[in-house]
Every structure is written in C-alpha cells, then in structure tokens.
C-alpha positions as CSV (number, residue, x, y, z in Angstrom):
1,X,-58.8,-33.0,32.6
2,X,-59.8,-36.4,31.3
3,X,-62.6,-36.9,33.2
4,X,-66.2,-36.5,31.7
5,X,-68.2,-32.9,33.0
6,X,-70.6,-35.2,34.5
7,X,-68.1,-36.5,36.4
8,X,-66.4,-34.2,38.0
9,X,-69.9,-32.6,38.8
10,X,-70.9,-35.8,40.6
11,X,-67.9,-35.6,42.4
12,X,-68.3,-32.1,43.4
13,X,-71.9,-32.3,44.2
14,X,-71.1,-35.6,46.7
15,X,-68.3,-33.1,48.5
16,X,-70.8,-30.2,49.2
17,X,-73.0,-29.8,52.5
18,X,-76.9,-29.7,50.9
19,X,-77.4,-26.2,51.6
20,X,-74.5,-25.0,49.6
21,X,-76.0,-24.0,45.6
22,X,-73.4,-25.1,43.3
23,X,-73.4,-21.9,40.1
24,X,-71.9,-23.9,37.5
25,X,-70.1,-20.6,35.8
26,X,-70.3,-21.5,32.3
27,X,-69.0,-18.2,30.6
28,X,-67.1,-19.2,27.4
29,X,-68.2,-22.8,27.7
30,X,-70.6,-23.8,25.2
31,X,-74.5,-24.4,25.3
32,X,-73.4,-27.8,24.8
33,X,-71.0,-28.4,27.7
34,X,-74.2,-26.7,29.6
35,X,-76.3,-29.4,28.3
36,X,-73.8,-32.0,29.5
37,X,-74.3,-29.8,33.6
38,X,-77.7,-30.2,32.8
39,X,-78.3,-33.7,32.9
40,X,-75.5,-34.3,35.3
41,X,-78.4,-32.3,37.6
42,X,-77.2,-28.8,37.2
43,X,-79.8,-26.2,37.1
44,X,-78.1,-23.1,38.4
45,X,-75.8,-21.1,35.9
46,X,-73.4,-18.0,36.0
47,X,-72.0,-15.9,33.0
48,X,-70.4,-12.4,33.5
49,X,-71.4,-11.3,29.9
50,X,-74.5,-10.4,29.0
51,X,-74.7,-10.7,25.1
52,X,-72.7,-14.4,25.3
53,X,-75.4,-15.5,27.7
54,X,-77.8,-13.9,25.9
55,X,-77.3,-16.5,22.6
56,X,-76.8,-19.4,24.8
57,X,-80.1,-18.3,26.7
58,X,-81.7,-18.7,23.0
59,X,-79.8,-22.0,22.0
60,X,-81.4,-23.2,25.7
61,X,-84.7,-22.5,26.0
62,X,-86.1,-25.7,25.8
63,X,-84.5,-26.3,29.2
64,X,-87.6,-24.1,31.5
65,X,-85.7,-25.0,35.1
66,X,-82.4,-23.4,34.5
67,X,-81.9,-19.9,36.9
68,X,-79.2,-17.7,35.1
69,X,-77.1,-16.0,37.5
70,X,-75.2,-12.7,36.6
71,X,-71.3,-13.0,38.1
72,X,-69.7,-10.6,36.2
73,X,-69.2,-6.9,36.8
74,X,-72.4,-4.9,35.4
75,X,-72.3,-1.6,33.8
76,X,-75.1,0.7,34.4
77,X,-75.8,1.0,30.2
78,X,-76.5,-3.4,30.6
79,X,-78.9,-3.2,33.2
80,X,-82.1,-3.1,31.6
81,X,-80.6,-6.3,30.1
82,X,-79.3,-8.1,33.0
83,X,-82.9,-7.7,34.9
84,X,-84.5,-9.2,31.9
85,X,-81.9,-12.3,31.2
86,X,-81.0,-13.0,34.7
87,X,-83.5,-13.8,37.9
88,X,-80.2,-13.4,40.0
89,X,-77.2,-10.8,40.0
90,X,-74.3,-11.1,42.6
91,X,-72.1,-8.7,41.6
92,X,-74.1,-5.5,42.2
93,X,-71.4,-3.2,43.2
94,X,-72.5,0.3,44.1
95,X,-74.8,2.2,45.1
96,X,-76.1,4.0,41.9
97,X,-76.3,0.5,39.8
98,X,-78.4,-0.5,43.0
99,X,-80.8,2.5,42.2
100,X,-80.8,2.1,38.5
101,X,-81.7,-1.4,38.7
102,X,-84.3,-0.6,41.2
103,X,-86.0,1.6,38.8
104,X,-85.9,-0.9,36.0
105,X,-87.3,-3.4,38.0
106,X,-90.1,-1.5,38.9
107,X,-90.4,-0.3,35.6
108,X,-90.4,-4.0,34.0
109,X,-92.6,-5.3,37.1
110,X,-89.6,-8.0,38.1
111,X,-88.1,-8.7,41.3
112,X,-84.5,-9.6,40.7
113,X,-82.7,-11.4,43.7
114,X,-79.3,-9.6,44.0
115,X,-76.3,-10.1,46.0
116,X,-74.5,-7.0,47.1
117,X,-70.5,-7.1,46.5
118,X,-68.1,-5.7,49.2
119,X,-64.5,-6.1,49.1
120,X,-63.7,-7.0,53.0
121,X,-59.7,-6.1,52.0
122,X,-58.9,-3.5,49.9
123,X,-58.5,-4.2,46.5
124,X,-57.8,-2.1,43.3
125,X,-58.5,-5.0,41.4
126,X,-62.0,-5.7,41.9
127,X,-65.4,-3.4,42.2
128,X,-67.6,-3.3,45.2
129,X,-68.3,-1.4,48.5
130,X,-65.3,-1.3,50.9
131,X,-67.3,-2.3,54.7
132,X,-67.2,1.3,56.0
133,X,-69.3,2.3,52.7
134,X,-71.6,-0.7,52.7
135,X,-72.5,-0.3,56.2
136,X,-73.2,3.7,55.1
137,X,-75.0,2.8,52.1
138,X,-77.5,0.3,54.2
139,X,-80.3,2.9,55.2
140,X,-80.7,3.7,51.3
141,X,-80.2,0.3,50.2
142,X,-83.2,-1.0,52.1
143,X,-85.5,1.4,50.4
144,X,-85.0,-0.2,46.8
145,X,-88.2,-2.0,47.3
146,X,-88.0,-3.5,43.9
147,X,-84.6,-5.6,44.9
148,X,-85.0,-8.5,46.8
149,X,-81.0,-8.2,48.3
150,X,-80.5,-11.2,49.9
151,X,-76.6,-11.5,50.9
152,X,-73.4,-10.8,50.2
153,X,-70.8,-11.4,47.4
154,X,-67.3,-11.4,47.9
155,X,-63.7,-12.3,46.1
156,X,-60.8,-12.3,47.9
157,X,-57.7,-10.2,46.4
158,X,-55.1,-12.9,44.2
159,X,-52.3,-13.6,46.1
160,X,-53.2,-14.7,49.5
161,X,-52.5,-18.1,51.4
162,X,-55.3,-20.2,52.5
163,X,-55.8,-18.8,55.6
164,X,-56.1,-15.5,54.9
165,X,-58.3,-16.7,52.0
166,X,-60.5,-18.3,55.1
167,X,-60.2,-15.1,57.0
168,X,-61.7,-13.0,54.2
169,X,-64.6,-15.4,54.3
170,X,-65.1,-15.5,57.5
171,X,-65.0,-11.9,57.8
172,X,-68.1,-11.9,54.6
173,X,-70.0,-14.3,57.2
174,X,-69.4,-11.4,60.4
175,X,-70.6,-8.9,58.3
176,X,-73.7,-10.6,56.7
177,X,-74.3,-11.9,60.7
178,X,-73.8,-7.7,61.5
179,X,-76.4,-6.4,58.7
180,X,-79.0,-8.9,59.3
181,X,-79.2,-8.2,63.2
182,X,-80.0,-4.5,61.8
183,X,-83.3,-6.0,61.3
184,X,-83.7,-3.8,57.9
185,X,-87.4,-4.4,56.7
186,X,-85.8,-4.5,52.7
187,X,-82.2,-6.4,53.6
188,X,-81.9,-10.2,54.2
189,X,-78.7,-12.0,54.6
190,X,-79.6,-15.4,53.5
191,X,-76.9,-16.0,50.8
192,X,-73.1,-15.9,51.3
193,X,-72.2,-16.0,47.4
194,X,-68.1,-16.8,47.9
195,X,-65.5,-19.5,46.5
196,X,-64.7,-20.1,43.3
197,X,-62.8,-23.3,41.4
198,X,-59.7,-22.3,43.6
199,X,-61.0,-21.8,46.8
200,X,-64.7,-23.0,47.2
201,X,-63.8,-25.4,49.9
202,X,-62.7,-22.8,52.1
203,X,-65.7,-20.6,51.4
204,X,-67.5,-23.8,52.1
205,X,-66.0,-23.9,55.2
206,X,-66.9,-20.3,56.4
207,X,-70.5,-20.6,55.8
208,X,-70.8,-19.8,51.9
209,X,-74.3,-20.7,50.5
210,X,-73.3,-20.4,46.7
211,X,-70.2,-21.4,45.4
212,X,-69.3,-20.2,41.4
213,X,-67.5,-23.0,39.8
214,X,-65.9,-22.8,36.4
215,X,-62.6,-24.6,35.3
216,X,-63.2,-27.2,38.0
217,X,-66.1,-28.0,36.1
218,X,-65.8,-27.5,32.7
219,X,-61.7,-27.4,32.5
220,X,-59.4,-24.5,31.6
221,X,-61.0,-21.8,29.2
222,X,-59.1,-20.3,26.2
C-alpha cells in the first residue's frame, strides 16, 4: 500500500453512508499511525488487547475526543480493565462476562456501552451466543442495569462467498429488528457493529452502523 493513511481514510470516509461509524482498528499499529487517523478525522478506535491499548492510551492522552472501543474477545480476569480503558466493548460474548461487567460497572460508577456478540452460523472458531441462546438469555440480560447494550456484534465464519457473507448480515439486522420489537426496558438495538477490511461494504449494505477497519486502513500487520 503506497498510499498515505490519510488517504485511504479520506477515501473510505467519502464511500460510507453518514450514519455508518468508521472503528479505525488500530491493534498493533502504532500511536503514531493513530496520530496520522487522527488528523485525517478519526476519532473512534478499536484494539482487542487490553495492556497494548493500555500504553498507546498513555502515549495519547493529549488527544481528549478519541472513544476507545474494545473488539477483541474479553476474559472475565480483564474486565475490571476493559470498563476502565474502554467507553465501548462489542465483543461481550456470554452471559456471565455480561454479569461480571455489570457488577464492575456499578462498582466503578461507569456505564459502558456494549455490543452483544452472537454467531448467526455456527462457528467453532469464534465466541458468542448461538440465536436460540441469545434470545434465552434476553430476560436476564435486560436486568444488568449498569450496561447500556445497545446492538449487536457479529463475524461471519472464514470461508464464505459474498452472498452468504450478505446473508449473515442480513440475518444480524432480523435479529436486532426481532429483540428491539420486544420492547425490553434495558435492551436497545441501535448499533449493528459488523464488516471488517474484507467485507465492510457488504455489512454496509445490510444495515451495519459500525464498521471495524484495520489493514484497509493502516496496511497489512506483522
């Protein structure tokens, strides 16, 4: 990739609808190549790692206006840290992480936004709820008063052809459209958080709100 950051994030930005939030996914890209997202008009960043953000959090905090977005999967012993570093986590995957970060919250008087992860196809690859236990879970879920859950987060399994890839999307979109006319006083479906570097312009295409860009962005990773 010869192009600049800047660049390709102007180009990016130009090709997505205004009420899609472009995550600029910046694990294992430095606080620099942040800086260079930054002024290019980035605000909104994912890492999946909590110590590696947590440096680049330190080397950034003259920039006040960033939101830090957790992507990666979360062990229950990293909550307390994710709640404190991170305003947003999408990849809140079960149940009992849902309760323990409930707790924290309270106990740290934050309100994290969170996205709740469901894997629409089977897929021993990847954490999250299957639909049948998501749609079980719901009734508990809505009492975590300390959450603000706010949509759903999903990655389709590798090896899949576009329009299956569109399909799995679409399917997020059915079910967010399902839980929200539920009318649970604790659940909103505002955020579809779906499509990555490979496959954002389908998510884009099924309704995604937030799309979590990395290589496309800030080239291949070592």
């Amino acid at each position: 990739m010869n192009s600049s950051i800047s660049e390709r994030i102007v180009t990016i930005r130009s090709s997505l609808p205004t009420s899609v939030r472009l995550i600029a996914v910046s694990k294992q890209a430095s606080a620099q190549a942040i800086r260079s997202a930054y002024a290019a008009g980035i605000r909104d960043f994912g890492e999946s790692r909590i110590q590696e953000a947590a440096s680049k959090q330190a080397e950034l905090q003259d920039l006040p206006d960033i939101t830090w977005h957790f992507i990666g999967h979360l062990q229950s012993n990293k909550a307390k840290k994710a709640i404190e570093q991170f305003p947003w986590i999408h990849s809140v995957d079960n149940l009992k992480l849902a309760q323990r970060l409930d707790q924290l919250a309270q106990q740290l008087g934050v309100s994290p936004q969170v996205c709740l992860q469901v894997k629409i196809l089977p897929d021993p690859t990847k954490s999250g709820w299957s639909v049948p236990e998501l749609l079980a879970d719901l009734p508990t879920l809505n009492q975590y008063k300390n959450l603000q859950i706010q949509g759903l987060m999903t990655i389709p399994p590798s090896g899949l052809n576009d329009p299956e890839i569109l399909n799995v999307f679409n399917l997020n979109r059915e079910l967010a459209k399902e839980i929200q006319e539920l009318n649970w006083s604790h659940i909103k479906m505002q955020h579809l958080s779906m499509g990555m570097s490979g496959d954002y312009e389908l998510a884009v295409q099924a309704g995604a709100t937030m799309v979590r860009l990395g290589t496309i962005l800030f080239g291949d990773r070592s």
